[in-house]
C-alpha positions as CSV (number, residue, x, y, z in Angstrom):
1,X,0.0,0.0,0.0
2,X,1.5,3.6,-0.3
3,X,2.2,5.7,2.6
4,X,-1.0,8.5,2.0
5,X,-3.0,10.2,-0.8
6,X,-0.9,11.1,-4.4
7,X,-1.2,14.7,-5.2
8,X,-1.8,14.0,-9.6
9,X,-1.0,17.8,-10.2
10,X,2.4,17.7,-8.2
11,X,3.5,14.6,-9.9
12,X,2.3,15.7,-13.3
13,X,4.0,19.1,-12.8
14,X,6.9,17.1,-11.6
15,X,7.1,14.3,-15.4
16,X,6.8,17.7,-16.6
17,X,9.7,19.3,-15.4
18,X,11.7,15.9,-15.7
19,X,10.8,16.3,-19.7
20,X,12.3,19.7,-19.8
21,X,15.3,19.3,-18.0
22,X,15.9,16.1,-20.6
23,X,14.9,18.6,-23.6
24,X,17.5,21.3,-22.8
25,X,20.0,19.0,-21.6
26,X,20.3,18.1,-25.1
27,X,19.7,21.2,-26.8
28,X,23.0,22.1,-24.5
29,X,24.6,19.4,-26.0
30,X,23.5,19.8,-29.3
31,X,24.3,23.5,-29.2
32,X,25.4,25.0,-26.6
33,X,29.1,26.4,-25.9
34,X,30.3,28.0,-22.6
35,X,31.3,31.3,-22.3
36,X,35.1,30.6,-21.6
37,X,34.5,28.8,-25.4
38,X,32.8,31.4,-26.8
39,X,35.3,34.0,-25.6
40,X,38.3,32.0,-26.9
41,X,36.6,31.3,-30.3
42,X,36.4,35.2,-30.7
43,X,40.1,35.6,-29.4
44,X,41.6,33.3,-31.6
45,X,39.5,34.8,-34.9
46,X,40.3,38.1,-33.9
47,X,44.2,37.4,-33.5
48,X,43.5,35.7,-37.0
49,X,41.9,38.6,-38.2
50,X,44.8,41.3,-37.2
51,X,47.6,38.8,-38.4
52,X,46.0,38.8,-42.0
53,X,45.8,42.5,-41.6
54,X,49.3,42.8,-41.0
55,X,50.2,41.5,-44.3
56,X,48.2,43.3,-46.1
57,X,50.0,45.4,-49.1
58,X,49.2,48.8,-49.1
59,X,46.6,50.0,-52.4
60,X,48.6,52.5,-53.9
């Protein structure tokens, strides 16, 4: 027997919440990047970016 009454809307607000979590759990790791990776990314293209620069012949 269980140990009282079952409160439906807690537990369906709970399978609820236990769905979303699963959803964005993999939409992080589908998609998402952290900021430390996000920063680096644009660090390393920027450095890229002003090395190309610096060979760049002058239009004359």
């Amino acid at each position: 027997m269980s140990a009282g009454p079952v409160n439906l809307n807690r537990v369906r607000k709970q399978r609820a919440r236990a769905a979303q979590k699963a959803r964005a759990d993999e939409n992080a790791a589908r998609f998402g990047r952290t900021k430390a990776q996000k920063m680096r990314e644009q660090a390393d293209a920027d450095k890229a970016r002003s090395a190309l620069d610096q060979h760049r012949r002058d239009q004359e």
